[in-house]
C-alpha positions in Angstrom: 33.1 40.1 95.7 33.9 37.4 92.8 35.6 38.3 89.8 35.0 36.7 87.1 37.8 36.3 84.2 36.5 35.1 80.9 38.5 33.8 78.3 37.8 35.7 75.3 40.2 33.1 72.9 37.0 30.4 73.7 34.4 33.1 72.9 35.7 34.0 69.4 36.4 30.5 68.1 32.9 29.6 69.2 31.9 32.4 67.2 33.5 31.8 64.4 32.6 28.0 64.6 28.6 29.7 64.3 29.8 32.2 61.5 31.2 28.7 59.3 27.8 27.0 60.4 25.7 29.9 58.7 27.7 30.3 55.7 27.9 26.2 55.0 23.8 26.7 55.4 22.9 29.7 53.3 25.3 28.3 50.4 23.5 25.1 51.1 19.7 26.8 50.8 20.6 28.6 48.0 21.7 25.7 46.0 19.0 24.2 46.9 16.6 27.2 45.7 19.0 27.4 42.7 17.9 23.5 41.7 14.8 23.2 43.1 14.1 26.6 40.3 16.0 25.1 37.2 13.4 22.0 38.1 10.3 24.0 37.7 11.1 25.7 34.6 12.1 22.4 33.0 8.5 20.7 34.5 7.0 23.8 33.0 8.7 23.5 29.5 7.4 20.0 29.7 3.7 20.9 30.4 3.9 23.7 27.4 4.9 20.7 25.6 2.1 17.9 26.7 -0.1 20.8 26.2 0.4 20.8 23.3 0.3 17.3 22.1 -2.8 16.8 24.1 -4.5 20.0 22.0 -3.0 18.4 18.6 -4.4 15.1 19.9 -7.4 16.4 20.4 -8.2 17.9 17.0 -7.0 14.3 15.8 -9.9 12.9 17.5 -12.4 15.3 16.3 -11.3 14.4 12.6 -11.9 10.8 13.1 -15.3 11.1 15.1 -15.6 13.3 11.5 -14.6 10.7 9.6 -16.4 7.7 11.0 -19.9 10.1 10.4 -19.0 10.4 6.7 -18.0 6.3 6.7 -21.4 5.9 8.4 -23.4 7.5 5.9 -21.5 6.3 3.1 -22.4 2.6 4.1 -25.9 3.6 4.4 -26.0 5.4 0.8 -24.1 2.0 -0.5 -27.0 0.0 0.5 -29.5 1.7 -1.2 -30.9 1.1 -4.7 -29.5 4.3 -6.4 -25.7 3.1 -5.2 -26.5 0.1 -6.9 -27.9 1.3 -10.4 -25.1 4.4 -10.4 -22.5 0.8 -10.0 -24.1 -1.1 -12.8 -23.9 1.9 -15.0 -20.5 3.3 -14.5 -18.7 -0.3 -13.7 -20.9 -2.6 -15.8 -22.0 -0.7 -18.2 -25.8 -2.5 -17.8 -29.1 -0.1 -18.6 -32.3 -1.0 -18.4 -33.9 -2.5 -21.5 -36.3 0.2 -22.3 -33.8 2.9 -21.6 -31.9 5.0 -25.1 -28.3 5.2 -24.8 -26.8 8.1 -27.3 -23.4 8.6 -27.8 -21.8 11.9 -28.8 -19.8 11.6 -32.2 -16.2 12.4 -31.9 
């Protein structure tokens, strides 16, 4: 028959040595958690934010694609001959020679 003597000393440093091990690594993953979280809100602040902006940027367009239709049918009304007589008569003051001009007394 063997007996066997263990040295408990040796047992509960290595335990302790594991104990230190797990601690070190849950504080480690919970900092880690702890960032990796504060990183997504900001990343989600910042897509509220672009969102936004694109949305804004977007109504910008649409008010210039507006604007461009009214500028295009402007230059097609300035071409034409009533654009040119309503010119001569409120710029120039011409009328045509047949035409009866009557002013209002003041």
């Amino acid at each position: 028959m063997k007996v066997v003597v263990r040295n408990t000393k040796v047992k509960g440093k290595r335990n302790k040595g594991i104990k230190s091990v797990a601690f070190w690594l849950t504080i480690a993953v919970v900092l880690l958690f702890a960032v990796m979280s504060y990183n997504s809100l900001e990343l989600q602040k910042e897509k509220r934010a672009l969102e936004a902006q694109q949305s804004e940027l977007q109504a910008r367009i649409q008010e210039e694609q507006e604007r461009t239709e009214e500028l295009t049918e402007r230059r097609a009304y300035m071409q034409t001959v009533g654009y040119i007589e309503e010119i001569a008569r409120e710029v120039l003051g011409l009328v045509y020679p047949d035409e009866v001009i009557l002013r209002q007394e003041e």
